[in-house]
C-alpha positions as CSV (number, residue, x, y, z in Angstrom):
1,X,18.8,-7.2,-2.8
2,X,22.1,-7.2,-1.1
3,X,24.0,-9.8,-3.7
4,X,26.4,-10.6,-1.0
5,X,24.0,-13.1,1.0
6,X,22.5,-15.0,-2.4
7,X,22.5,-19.0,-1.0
8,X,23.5,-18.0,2.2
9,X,21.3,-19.1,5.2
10,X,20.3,-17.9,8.5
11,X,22.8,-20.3,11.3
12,X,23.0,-20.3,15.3
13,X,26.0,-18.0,14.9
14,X,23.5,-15.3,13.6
15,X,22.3,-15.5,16.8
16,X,25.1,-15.6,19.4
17,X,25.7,-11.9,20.1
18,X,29.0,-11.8,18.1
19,X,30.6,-10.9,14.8
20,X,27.7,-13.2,12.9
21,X,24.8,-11.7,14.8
22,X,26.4,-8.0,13.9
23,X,26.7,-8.5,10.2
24,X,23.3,-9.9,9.8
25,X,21.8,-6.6,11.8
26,X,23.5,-4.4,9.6
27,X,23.3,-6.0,6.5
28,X,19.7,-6.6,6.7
29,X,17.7,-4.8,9.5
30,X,19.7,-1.3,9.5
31,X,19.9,-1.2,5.9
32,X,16.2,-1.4,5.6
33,X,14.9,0.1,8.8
34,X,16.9,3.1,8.6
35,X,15.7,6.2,9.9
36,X,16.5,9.0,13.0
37,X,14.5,7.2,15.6
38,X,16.1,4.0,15.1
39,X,18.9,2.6,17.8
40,X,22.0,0.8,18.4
41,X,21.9,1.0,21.3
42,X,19.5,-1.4,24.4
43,X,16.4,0.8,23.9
44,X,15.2,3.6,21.7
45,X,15.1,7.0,23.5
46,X,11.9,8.4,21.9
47,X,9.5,11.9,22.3
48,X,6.5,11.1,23.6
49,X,3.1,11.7,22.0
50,X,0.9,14.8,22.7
51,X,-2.2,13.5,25.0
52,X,-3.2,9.8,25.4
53,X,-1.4,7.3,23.5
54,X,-2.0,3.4,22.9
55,X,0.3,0.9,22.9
56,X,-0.4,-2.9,21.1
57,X,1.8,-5.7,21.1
58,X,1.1,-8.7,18.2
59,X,2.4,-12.0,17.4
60,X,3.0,-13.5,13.5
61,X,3.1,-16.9,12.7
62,X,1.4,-17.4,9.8
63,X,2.4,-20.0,7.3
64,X,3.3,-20.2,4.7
65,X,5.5,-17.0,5.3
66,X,4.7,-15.9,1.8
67,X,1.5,-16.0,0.1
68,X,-0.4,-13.5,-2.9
69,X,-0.3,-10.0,-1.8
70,X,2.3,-10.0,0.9
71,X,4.3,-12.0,3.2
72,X,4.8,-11.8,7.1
73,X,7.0,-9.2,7.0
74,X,4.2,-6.8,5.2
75,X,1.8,-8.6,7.4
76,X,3.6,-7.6,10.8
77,X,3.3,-4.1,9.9
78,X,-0.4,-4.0,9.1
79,X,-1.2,-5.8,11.9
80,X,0.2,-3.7,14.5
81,X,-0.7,0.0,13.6
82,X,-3.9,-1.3,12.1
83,X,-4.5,-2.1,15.8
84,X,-3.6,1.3,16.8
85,X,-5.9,2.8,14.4
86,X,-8.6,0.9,15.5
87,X,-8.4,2.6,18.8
88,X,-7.8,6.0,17.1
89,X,-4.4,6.3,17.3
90,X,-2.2,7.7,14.8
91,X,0.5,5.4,14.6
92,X,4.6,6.6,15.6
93,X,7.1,3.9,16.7
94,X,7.3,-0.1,16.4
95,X,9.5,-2.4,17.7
96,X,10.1,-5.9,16.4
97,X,11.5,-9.1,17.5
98,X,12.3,-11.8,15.2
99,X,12.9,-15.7,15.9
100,X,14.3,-17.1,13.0
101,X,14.7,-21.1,12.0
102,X,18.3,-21.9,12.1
103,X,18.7,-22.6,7.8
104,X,16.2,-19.4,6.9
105,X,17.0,-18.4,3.3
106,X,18.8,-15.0,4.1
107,X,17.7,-13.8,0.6
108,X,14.1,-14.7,2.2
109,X,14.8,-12.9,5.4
110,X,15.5,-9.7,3.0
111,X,12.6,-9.9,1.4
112,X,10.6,-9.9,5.0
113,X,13.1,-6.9,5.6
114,X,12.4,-5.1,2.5
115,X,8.5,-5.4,2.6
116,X,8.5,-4.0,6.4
117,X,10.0,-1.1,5.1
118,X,8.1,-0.5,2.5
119,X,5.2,-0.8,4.4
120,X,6.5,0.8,7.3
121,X,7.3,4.0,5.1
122,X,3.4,4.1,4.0
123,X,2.3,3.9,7.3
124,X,3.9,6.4,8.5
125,X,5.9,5.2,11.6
126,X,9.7,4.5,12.3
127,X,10.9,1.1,13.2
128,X,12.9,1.8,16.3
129,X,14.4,-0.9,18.1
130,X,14.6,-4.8,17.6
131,X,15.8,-8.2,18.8
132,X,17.1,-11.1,16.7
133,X,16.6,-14.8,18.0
134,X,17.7,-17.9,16.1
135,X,16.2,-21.6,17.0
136,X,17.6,-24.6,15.8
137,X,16.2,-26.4,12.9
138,X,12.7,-27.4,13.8
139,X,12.3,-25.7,15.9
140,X,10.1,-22.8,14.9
141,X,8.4,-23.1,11.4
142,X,11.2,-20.3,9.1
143,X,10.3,-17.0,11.3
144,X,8.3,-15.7,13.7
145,X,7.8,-12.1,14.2
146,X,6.8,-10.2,17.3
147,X,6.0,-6.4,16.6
148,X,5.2,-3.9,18.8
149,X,3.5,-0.5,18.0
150,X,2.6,2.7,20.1
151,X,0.6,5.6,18.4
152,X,-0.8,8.9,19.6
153,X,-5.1,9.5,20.2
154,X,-6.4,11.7,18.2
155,X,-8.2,14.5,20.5
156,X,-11.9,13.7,20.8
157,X,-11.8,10.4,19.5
158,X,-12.9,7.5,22.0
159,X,-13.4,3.7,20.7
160,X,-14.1,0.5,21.6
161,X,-15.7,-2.6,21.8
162,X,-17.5,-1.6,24.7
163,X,-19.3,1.2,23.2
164,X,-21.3,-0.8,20.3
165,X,-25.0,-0.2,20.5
166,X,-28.0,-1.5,19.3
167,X,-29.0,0.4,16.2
168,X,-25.2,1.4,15.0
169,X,-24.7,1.5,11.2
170,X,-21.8,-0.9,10.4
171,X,-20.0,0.3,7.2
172,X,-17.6,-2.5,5.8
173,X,-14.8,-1.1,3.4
174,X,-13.5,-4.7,1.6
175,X,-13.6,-8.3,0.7
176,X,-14.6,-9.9,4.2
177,X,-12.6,-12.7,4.6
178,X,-10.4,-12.5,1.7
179,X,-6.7,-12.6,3.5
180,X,-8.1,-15.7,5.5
181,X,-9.1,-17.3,2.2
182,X,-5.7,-16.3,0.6
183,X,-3.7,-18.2,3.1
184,X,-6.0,-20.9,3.3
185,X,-5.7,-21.8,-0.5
186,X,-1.4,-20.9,-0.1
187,X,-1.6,-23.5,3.4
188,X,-4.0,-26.6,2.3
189,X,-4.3,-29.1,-0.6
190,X,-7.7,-28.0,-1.3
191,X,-7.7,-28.3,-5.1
192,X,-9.2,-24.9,-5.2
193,X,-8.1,-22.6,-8.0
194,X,-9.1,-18.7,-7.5
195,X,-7.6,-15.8,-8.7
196,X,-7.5,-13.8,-4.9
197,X,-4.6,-12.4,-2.8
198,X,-4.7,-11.3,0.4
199,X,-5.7,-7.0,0.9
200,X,-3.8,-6.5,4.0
201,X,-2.8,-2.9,3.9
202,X,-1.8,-0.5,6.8
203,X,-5.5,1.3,7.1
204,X,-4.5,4.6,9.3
205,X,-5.2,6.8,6.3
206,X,-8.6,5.1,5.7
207,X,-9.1,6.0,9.5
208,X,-7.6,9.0,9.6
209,X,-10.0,10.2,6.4
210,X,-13.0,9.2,8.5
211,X,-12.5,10.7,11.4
212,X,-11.5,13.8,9.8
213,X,-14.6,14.2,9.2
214,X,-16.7,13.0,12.4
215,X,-15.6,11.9,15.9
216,X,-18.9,9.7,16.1
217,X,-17.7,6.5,16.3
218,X,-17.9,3.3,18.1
219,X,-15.8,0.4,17.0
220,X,-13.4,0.0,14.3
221,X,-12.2,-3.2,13.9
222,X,-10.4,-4.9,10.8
223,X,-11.8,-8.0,10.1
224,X,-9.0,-10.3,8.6
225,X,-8.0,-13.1,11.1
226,X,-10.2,-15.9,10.0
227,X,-8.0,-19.1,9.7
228,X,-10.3,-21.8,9.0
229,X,-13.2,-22.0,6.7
230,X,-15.4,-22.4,9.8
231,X,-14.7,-19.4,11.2
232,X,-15.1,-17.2,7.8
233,X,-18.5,-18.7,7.1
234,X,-19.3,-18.4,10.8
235,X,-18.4,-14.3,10.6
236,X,-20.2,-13.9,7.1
237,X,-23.4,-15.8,7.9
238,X,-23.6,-13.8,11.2
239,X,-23.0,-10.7,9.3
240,X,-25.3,-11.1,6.5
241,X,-28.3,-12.5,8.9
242,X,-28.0,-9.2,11.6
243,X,-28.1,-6.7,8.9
244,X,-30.6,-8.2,6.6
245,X,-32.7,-8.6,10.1
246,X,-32.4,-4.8,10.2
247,X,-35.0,-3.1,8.2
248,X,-33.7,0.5,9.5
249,X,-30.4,-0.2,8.1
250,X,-31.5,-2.4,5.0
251,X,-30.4,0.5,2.2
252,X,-27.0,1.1,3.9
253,X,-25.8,-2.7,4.4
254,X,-27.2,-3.3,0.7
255,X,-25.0,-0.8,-1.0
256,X,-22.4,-0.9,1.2
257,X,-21.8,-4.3,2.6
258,X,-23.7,-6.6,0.1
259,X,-22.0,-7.0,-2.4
260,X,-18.5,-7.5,-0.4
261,X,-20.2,-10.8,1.1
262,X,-21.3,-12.0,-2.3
263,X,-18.4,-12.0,-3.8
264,X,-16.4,-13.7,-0.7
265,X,-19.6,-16.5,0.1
266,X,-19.2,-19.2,-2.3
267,X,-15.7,-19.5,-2.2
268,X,-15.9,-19.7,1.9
269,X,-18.6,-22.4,1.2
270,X,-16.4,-24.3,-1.3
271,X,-13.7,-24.6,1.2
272,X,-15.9,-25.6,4.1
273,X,-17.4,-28.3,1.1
274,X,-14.1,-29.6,0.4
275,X,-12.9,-30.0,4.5
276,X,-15.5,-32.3,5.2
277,X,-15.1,-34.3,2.3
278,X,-11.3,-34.3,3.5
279,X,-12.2,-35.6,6.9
């Protein structure tokens, strides 16, 4: 933690152009995103992958900005080359862009900082160019960030959404649901307790390890944006009710996926309970 910002706050000068905007760059962004790829200068001049590559652009808004397990910061990172992984793609380079609320603990913004790097570092890729915004009080809700990711195809891999089939095996590896119900009990006045933080976690490895050893694959998807209680239920129900439907499959989903859902249900349930009781 860089001592010299404690009670400091983010202000419209941070985001002028000048002197203000300079220091906050180096003081925070450079000294976490460090590496050889990274620029000063309008754009990052970068070697291209071998082969195909894939490119994915995502948004992050969530709120709050810090919850169990993570924060946006961590949260931009996974999101981004977990997209590129689930087309195959080993990811290389991001970009981000940050819109920051004019009044934004700068402590806070260190901490975003800190946990992209970190994250950054165990995926594997290189932070190479950036853009720093401030809005005025009200304006956005503390930060938004914008991150950009490009990554290189493995040779032989092809997936997509398109290529599900009746008849796949679906293989889940976590808690479905469980980053949705970690910022759902952080966001709302449920009167909830549970003992859960979100698993979001930069997932090339997992893919990598798998394809490693076969190249027959559909879709790979990560299955963590469920906002509201409606939508996890509506995802877990669906899930439960196509596999258990599926005799062929029944001994794979039972070991494999089973007892994921079980353990995520009744809590989805008790928050979809205590919403309409709310309303």
């Amino acid at each position: 933690m860089n001592n010299g910002i404690k009670d400091q706050t983010v202000t419209m000068a941070h985001g002028a152009g000048g002197r203000q905007t300079s220091e906050l760059i180096d003081n925070i962004f450079a000294a976490h995103f460090a590496n050889p790829d990274l620029t000063a200068d309008d754009a990052a001049v970068l070697n291209p992958p071998v082969g195909k590559m894939a490119v994915s652009t995502d948004g992050f808004i969530v709120s709050p900005a810090f919850f169990p397990g993570g924060n946006i910061g961590k949260l931009s990172i996974c999101g981004t080359v977990n997209d590129l992984a689930c087309m195959g793609a080993k990811p290389l380079y991001l970009t981000c862009a940050f819109v920051i609320e004019e009044g934004f603990p700068m402590d806070k913004l260190e901490e975003i900082a800190s946990a992209m790097e970190k994250t950054a570092k165990e995926a594997g890729v290189h932070i190479v160019s950036g853009d720093t915004k401030v809005a005025g009080k009200g304006q956005v809700d503390g930060v938004f960030i914008t991150t950009t990711g490009m990554g290189q195809i493995e040779d032989g891999v092809k997936v997509g959404g398109e290529l599900a089939k009746p008849g796949d095996a679906v293989i889940v590896t976590g808690d479905i649901g469980r980053h949705g119900c970690t910022i759902l009990l952080e966001r709302e006045d449920l009167g909830i307790e549970a003992d859960i933080k979100s698993d979001c976690a930069p997932l090339w490895k997992t893919v990598e390890a798998v394809m490693n050893r076969t190249h027959d694959l559909h879709v790979i998807r990560v299955s963590v944006a469920c906002w509201d209680w409606n939508h996890c239920i509506l995802h877990v129900k669906e899930l439960w009710l196509s596999l258990h439907r599926r005799k062929k499959h029944r001994r794979l989903w039972r070991h494999c996926i089973s007892a994921h859902i079980q353990k995520m249900l009744p809590l989805l349930v008790k928050l979809q309970k205590n919403n309409r009781e709310k309303l």
